[in-house]
PyMOL Python script that loads the backbone (N, CA, C, O; Angstrom):
from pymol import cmd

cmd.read_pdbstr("""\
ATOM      1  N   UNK A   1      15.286 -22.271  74.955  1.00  0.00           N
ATOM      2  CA  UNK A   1      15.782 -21.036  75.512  1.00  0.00           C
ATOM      3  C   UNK A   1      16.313 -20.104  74.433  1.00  0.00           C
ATOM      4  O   UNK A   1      15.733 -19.021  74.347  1.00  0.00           O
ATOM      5  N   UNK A   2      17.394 -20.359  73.530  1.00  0.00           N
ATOM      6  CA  UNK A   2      17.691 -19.912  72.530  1.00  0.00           C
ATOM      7  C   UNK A   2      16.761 -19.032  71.608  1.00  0.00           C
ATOM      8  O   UNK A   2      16.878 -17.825  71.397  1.00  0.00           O
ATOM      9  N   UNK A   3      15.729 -19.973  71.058  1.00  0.00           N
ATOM     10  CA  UNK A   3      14.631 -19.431  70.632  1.00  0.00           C
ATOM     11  C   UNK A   3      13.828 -17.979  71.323  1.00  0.00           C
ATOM     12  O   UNK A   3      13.543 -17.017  70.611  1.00  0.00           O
ATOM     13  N   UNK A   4      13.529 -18.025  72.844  1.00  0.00           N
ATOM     14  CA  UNK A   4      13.151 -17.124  73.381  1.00  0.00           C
ATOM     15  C   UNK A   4      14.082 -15.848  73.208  1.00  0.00           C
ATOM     16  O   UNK A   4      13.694 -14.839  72.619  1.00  0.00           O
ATOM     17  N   UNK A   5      15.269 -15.972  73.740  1.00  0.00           N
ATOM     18  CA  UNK A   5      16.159 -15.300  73.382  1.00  0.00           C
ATOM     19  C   UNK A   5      16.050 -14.610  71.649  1.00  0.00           C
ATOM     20  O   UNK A   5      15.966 -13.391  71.506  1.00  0.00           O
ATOM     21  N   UNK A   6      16.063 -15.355  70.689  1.00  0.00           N
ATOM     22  CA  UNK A   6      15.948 -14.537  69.515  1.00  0.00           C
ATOM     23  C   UNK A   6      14.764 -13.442  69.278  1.00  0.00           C
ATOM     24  O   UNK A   6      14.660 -12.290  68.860  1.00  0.00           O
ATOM     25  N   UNK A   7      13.747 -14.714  69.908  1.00  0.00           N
ATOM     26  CA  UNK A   7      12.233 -13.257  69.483  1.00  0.00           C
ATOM     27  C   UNK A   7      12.363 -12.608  70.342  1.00  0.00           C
ATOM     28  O   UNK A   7      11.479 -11.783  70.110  1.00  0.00           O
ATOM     29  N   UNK A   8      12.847 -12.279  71.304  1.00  0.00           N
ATOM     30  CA  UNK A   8      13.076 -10.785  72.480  1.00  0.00           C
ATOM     31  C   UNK A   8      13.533  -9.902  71.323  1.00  0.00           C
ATOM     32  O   UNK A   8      13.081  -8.860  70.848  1.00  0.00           O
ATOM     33  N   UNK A   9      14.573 -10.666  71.032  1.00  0.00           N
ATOM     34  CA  UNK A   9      15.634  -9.306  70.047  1.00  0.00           C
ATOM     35  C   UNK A   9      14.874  -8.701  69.081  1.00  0.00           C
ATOM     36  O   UNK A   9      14.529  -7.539  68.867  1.00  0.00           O
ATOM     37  N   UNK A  10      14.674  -9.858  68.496  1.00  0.00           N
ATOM     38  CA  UNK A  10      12.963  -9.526  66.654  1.00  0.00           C
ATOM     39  C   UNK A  10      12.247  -8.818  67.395  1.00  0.00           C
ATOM     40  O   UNK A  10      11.907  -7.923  66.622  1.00  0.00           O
ATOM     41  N   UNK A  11      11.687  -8.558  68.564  1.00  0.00           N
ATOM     42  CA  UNK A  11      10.445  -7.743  69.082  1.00  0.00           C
ATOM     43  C   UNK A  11      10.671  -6.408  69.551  1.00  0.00           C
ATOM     44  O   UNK A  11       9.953  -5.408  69.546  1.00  0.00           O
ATOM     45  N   UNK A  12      11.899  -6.636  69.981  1.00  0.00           N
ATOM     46  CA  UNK A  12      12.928  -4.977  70.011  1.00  0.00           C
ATOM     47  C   UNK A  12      13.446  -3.998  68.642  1.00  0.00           C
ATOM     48  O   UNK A  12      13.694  -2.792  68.629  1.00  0.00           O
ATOM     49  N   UNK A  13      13.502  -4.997  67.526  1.00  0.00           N
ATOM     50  CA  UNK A  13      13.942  -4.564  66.643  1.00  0.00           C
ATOM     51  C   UNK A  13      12.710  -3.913  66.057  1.00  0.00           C
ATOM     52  O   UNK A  13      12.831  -2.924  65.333  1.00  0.00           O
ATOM     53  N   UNK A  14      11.120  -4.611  66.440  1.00  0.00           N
ATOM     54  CA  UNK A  14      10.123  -3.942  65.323  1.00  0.00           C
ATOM     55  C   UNK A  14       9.784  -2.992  65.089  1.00  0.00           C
ATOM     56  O   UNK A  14       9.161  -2.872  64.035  1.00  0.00           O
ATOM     57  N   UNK A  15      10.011  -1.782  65.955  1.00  0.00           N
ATOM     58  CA  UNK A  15       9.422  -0.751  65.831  1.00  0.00           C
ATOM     59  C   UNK A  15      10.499   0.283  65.583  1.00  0.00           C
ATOM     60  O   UNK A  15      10.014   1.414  65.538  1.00  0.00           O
ATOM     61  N   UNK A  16      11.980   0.244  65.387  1.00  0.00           N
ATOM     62  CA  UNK A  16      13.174   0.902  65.054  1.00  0.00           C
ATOM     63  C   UNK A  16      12.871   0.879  63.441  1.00  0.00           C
ATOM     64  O   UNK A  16      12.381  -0.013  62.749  1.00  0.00           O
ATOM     65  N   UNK A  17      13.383   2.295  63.071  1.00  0.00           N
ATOM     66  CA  UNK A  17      13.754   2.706  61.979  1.00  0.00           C
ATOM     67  C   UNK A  17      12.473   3.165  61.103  1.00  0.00           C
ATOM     68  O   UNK A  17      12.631   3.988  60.201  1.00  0.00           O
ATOM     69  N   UNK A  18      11.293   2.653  61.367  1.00  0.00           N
ATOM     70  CA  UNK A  18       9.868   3.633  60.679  1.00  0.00           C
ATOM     71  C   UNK A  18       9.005   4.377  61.638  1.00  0.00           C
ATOM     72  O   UNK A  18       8.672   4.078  62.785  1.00  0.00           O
ATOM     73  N   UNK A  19       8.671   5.590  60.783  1.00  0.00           N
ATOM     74  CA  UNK A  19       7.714   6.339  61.605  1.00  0.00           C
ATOM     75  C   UNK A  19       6.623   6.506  61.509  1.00  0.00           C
ATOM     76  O   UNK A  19       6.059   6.750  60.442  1.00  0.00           O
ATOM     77  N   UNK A  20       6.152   6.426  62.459  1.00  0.00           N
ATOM     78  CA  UNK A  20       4.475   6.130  62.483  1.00  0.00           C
ATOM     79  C   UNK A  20       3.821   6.189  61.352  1.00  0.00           C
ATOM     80  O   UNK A  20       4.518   6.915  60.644  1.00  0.00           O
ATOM     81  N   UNK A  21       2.911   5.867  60.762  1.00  0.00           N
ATOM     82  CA  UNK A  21       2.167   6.206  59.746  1.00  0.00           C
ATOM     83  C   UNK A  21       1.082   7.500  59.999  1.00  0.00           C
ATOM     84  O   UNK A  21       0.355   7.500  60.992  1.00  0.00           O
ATOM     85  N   UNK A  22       1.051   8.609  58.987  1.00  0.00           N
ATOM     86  CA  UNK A  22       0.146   9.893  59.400  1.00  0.00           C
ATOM     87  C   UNK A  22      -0.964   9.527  58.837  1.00  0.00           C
ATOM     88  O   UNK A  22      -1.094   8.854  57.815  1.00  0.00           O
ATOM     89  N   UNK A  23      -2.206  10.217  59.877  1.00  0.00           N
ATOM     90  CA  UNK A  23      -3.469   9.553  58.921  1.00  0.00           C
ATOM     91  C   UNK A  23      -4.025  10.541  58.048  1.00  0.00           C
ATOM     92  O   UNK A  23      -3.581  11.665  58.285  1.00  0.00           O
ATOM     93  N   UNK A  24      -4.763  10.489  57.216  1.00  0.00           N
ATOM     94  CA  UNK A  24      -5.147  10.801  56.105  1.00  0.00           C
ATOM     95  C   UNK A  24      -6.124  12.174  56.773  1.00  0.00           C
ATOM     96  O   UNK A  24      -7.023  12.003  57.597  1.00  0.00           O
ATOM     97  N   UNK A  25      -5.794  13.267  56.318  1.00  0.00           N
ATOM     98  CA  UNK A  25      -7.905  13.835  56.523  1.00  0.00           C
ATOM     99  C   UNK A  25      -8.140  13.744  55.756  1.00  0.00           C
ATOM    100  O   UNK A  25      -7.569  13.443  54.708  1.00  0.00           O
ATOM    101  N   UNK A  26     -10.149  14.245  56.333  1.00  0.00           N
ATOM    102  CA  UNK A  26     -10.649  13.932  55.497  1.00  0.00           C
ATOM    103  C   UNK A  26     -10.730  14.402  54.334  1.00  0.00           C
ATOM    104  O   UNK A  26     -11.003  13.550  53.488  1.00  0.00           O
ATOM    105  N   UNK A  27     -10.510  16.128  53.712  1.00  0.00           N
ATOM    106  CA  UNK A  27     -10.077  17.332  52.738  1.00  0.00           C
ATOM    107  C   UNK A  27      -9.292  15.969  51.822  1.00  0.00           C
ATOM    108  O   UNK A  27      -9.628  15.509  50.730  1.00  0.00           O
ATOM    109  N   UNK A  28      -8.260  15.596  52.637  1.00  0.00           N
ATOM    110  CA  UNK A  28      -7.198  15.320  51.751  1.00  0.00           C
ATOM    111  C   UNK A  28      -7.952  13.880  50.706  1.00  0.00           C
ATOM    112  O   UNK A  28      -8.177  13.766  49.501  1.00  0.00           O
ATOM    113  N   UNK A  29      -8.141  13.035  51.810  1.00  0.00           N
ATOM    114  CA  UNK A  29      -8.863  11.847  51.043  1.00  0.00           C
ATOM    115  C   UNK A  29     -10.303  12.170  49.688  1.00  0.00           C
ATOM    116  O   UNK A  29     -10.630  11.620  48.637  1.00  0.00           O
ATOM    117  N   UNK A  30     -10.778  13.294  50.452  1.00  0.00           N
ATOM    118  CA  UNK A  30     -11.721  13.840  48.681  1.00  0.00           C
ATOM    119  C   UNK A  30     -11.026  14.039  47.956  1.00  0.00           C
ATOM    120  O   UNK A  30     -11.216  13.320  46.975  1.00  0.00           O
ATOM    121  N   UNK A  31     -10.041  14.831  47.828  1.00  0.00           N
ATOM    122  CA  UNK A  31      -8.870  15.337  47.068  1.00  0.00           C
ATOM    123  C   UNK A  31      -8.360  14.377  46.107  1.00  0.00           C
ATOM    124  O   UNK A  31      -8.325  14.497  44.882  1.00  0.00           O
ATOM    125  N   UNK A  32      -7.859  13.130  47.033  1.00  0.00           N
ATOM    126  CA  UNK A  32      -7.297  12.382  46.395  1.00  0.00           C
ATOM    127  C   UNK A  32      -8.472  10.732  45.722  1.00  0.00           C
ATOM    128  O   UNK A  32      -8.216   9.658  45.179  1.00  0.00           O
ATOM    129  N   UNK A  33     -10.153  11.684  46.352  1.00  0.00           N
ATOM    130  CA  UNK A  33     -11.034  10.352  45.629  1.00  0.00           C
ATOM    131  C   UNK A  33     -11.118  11.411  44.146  1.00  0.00           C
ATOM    132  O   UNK A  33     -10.218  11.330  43.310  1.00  0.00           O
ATOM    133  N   UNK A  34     -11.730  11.915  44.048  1.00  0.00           N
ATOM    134  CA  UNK A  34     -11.483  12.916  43.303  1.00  0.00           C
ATOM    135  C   UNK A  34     -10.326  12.827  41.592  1.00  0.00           C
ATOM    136  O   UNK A  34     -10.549  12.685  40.390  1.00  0.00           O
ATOM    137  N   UNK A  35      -9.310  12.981  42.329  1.00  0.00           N
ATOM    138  CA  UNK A  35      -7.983  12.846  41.339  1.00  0.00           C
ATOM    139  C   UNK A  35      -8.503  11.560  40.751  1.00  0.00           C
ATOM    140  O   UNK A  35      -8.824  11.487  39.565  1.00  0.00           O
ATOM    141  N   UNK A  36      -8.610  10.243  41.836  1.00  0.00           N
ATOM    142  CA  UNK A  36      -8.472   9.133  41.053  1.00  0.00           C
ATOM    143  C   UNK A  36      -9.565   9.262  40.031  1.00  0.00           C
ATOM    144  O   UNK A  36      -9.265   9.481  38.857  1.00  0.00           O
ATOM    145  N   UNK A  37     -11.021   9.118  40.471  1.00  0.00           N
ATOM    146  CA  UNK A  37     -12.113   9.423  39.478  1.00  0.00           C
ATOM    147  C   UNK A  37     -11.839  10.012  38.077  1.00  0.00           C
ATOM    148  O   UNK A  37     -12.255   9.401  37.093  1.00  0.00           O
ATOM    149  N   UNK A  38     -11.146  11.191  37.936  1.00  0.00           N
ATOM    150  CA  UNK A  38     -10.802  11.776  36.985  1.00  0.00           C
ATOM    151  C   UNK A  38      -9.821  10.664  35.892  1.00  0.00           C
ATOM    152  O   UNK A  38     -10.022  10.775  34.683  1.00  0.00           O
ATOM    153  N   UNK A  39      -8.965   9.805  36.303  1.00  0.00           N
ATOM    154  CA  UNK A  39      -8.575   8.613  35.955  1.00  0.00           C
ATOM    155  C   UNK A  39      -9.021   7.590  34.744  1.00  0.00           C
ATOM    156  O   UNK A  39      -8.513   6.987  33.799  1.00  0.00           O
ATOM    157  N   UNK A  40     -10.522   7.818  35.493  1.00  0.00           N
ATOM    158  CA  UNK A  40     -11.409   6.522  35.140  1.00  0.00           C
ATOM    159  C   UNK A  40     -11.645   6.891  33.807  1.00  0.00           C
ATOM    160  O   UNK A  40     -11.712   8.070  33.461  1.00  0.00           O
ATOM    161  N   UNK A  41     -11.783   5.874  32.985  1.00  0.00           N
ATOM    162  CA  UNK A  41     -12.083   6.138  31.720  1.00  0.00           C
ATOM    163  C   UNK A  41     -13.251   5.518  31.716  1.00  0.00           C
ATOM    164  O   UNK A  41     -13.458   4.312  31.846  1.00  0.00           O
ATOM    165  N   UNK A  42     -14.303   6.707  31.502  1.00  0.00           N
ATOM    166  CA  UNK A  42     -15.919   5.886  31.706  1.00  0.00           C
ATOM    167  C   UNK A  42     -16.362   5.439  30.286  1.00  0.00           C
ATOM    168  O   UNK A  42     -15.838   5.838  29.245  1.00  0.00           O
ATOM    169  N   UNK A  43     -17.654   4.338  30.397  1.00  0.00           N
ATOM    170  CA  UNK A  43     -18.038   4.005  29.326  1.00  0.00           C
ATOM    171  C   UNK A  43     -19.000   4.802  28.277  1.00  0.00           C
ATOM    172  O   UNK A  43     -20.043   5.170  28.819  1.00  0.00           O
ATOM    173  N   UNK A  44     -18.928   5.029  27.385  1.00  0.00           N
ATOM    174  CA  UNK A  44     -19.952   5.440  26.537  1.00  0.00           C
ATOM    175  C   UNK A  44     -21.210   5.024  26.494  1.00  0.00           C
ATOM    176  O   UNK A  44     -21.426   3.958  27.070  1.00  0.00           O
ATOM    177  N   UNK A  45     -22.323   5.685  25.851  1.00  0.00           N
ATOM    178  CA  UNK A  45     -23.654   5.476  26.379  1.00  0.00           C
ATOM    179  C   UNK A  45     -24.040   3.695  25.597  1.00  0.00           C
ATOM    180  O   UNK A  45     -24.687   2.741  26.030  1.00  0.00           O
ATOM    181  N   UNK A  46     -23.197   3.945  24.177  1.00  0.00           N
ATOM    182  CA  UNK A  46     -23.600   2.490  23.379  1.00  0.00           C
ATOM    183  C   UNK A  46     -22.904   1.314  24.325  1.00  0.00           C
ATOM    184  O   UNK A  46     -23.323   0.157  24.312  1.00  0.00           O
ATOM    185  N   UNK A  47     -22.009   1.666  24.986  1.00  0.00           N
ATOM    186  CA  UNK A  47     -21.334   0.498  25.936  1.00  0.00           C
ATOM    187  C   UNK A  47     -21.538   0.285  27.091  1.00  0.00           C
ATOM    188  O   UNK A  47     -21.253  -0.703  27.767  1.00  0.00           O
ATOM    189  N   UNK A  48     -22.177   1.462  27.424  1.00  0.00           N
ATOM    190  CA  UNK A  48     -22.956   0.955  28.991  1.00  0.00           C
ATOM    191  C   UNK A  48     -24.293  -0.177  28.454  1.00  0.00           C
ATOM    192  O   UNK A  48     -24.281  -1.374  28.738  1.00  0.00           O
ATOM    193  N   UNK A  49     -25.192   0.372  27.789  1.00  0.00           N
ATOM    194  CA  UNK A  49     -26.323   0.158  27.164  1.00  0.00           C
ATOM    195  C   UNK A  49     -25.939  -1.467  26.832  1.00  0.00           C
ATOM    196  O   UNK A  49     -26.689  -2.332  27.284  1.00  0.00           O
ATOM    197  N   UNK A  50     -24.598  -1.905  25.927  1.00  0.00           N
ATOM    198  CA  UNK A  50     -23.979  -3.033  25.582  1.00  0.00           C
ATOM    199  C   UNK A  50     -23.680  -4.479  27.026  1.00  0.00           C
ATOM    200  O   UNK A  50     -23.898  -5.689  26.959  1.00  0.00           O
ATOM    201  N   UNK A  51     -23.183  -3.724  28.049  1.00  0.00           N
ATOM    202  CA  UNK A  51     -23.012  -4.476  29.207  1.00  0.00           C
ATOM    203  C   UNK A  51     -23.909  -4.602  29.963  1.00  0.00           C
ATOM    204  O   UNK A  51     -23.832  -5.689  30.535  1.00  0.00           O
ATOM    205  N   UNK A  52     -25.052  -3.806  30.370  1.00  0.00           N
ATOM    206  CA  UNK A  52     -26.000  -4.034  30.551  1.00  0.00           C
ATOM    207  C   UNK A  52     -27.243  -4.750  29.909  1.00  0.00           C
ATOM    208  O   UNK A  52     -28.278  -5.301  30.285  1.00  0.00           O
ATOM    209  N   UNK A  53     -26.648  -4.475  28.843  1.00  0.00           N
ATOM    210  CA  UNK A  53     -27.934  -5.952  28.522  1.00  0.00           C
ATOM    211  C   UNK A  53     -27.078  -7.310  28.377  1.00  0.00           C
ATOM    212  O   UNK A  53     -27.824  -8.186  27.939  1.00  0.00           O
ATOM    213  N   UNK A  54     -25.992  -7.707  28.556  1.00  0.00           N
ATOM    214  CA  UNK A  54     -25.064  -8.828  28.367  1.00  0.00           C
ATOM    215  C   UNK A  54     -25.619  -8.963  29.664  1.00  0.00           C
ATOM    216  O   UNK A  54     -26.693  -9.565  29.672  1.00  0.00           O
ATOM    217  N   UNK A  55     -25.107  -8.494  30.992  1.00  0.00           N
ATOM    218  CA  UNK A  55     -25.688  -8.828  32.085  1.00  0.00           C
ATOM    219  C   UNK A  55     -26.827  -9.277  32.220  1.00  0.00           C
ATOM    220  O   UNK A  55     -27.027 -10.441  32.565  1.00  0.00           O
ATOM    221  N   UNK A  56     -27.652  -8.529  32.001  1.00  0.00           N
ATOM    222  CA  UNK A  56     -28.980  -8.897  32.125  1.00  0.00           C
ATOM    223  C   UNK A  56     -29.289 -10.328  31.355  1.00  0.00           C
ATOM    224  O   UNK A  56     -29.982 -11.203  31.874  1.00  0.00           O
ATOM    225  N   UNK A  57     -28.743 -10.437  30.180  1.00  0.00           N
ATOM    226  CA  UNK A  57     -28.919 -11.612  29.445  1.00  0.00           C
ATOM    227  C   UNK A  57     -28.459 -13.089  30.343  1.00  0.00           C
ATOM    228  O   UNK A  57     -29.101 -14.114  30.569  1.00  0.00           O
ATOM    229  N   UNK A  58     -27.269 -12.735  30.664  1.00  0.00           N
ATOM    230  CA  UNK A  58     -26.255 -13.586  31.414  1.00  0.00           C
ATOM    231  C   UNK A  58     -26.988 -14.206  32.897  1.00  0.00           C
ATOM    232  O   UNK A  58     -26.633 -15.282  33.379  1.00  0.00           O
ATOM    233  N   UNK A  59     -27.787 -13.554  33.357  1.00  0.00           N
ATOM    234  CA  UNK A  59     -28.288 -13.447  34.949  1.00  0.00           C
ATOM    235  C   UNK A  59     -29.747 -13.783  34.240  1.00  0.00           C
ATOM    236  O   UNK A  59     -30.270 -14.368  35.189  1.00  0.00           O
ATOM    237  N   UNK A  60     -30.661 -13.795  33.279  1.00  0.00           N
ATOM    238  CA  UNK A  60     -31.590 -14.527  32.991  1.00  0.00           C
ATOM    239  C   UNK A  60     -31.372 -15.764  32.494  1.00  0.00           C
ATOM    240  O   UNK A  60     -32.309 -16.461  32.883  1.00  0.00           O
ATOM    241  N   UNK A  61     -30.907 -16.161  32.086  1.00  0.00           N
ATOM    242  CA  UNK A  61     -29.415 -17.328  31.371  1.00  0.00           C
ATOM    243  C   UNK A  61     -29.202 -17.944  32.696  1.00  0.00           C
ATOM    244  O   UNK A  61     -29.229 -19.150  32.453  1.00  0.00           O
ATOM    245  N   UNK A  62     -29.086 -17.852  33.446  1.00  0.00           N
ATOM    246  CA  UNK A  62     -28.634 -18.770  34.910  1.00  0.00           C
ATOM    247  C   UNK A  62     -29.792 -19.078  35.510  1.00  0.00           C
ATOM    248  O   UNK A  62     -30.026 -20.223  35.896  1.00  0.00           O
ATOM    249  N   UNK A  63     -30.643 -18.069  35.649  1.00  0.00           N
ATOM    250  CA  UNK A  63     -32.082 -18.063  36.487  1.00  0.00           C
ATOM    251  C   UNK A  63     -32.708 -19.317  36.066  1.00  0.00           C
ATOM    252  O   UNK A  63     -33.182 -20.203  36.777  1.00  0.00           O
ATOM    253  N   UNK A  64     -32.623 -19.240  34.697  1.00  0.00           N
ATOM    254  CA  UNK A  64     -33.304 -20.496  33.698  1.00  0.00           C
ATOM    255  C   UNK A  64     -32.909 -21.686  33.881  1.00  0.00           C
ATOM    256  O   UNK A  64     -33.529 -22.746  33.960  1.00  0.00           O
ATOM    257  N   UNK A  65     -31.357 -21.325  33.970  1.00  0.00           N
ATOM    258  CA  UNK A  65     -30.315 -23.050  34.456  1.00  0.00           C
ATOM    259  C   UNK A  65     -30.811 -23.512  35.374  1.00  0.00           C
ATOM    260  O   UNK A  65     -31.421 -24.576  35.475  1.00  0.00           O
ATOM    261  N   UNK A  66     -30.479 -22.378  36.469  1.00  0.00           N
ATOM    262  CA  UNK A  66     -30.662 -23.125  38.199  1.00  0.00           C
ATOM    263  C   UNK A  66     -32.282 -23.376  38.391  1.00  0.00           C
ATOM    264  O   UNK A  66     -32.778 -24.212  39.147  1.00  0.00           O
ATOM    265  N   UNK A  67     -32.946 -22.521  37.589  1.00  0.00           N
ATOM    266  CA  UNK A  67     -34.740 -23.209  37.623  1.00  0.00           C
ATOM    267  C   UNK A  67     -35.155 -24.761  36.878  1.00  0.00           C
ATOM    268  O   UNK A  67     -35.925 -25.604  37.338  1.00  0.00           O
ATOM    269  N   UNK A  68     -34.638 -24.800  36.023  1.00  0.00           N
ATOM    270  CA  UNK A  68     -34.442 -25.997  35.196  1.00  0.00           C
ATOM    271  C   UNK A  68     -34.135 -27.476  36.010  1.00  0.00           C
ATOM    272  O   UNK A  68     -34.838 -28.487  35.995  1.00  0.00           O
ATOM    273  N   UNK A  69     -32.891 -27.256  36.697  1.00  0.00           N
ATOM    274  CA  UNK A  69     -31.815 -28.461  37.700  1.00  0.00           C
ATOM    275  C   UNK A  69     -32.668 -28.345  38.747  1.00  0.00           C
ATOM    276  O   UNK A  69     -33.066 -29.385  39.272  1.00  0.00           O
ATOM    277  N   UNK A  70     -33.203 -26.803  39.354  1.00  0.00           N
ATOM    278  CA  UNK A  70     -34.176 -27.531  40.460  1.00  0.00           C
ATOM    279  C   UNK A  70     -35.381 -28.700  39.940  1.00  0.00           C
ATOM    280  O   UNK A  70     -35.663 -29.848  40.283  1.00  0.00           O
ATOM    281  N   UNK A  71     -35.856 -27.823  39.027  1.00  0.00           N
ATOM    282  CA  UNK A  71     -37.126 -28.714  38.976  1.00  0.00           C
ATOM    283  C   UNK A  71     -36.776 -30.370  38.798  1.00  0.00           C
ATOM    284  O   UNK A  71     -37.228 -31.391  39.316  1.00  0.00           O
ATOM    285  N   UNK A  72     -35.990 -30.155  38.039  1.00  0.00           N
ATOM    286  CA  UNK A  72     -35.219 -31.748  37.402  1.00  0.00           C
ATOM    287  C   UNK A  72     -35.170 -32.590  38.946  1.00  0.00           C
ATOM    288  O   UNK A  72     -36.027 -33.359  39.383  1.00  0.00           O
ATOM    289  N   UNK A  73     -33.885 -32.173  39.594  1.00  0.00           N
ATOM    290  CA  UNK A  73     -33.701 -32.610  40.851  1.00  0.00           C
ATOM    291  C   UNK A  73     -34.939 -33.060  41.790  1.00  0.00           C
ATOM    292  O   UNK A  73     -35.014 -34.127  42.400  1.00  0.00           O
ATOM    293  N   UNK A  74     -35.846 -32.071  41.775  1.00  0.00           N
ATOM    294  CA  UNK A  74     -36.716 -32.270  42.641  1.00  0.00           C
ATOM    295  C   UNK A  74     -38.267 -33.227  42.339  1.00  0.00           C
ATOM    296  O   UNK A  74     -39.198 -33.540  43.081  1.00  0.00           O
ATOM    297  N   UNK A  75     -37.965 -33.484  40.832  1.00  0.00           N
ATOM    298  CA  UNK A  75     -38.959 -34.909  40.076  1.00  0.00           C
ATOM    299  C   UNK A  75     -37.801 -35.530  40.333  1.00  0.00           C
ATOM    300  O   UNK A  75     -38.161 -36.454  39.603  1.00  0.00           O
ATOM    301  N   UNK A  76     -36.825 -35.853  40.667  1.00  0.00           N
ATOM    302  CA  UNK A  76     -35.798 -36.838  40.545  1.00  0.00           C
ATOM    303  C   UNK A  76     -35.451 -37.569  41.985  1.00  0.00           C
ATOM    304  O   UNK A  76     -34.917 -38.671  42.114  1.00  0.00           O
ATOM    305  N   UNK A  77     -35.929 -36.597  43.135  1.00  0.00           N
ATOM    306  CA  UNK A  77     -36.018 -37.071  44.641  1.00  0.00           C
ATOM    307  C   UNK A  77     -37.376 -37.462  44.741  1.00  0.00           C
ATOM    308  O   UNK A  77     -37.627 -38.547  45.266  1.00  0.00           O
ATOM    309  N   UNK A  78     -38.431 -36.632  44.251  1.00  0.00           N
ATOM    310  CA  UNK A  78     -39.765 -37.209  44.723  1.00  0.00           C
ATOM    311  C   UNK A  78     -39.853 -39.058  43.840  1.00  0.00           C
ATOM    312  O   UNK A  78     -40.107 -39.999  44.593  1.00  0.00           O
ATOM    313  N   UNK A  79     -39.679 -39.289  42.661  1.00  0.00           N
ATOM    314  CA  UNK A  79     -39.340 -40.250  41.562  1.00  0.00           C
ATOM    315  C   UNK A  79     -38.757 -41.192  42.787  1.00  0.00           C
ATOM    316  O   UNK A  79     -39.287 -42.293  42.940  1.00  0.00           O
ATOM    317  N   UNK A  80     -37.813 -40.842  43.557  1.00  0.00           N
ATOM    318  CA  UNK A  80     -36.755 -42.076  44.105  1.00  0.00           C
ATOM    319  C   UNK A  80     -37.395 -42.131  45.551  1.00  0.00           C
ATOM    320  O   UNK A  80     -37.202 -43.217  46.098  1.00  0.00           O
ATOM    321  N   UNK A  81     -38.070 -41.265  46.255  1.00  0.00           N
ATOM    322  CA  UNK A  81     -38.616 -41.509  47.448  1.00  0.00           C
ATOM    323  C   UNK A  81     -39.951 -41.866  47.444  1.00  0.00           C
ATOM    324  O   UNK A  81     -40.408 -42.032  48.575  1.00  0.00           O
ATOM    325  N   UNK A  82     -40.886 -42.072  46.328  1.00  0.00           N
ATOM    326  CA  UNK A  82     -42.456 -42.186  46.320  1.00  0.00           C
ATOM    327  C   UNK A  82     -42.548 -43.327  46.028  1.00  0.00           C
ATOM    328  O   UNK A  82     -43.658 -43.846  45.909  1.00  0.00           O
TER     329      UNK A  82
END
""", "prot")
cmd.dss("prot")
cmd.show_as("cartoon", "prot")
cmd.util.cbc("prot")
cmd.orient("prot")
């Protein structure tokens, strides 16, 4: 009973003392995509050029792994089931 009694009170109390939240328009939210963008400190052409081929390296580099362990795996089930 006690218990019930407390969360009545906590559930009365939640909505005292803040006011609604206002929503954004939309003007305002470009405004403020905008500002942030300006922020960004973009990369240079030698450092885009730099991460993009690391990526690319990195993601052919795995392709090779996970092609490798399949094949392995899969002489390694046919090997144990034939």
């Amino acid at each position: 009973m006690a218990t019930e009694t407390r969360g009545d009170a906590a559930a009365k109390d939640e909505g005292k003392g803040k006011p609604a939240p206002k929503r954004t328009t939309p003007p305002l939210f470009v405004r403020q995509v905008v500002g942030e963008l300006r922020k960004v400190i973009w990369p240079t052409r030698r450092e885009l050029i730099t991460y993009t081929t690391v990526s690319l390296v990195f993601v052919l580099f795995m392709f090779a792994l996970v092609a490798v362990l399949d094949w392995a795996l899969q002489k390694g089930v046919f090997w144990l089931f034939t």
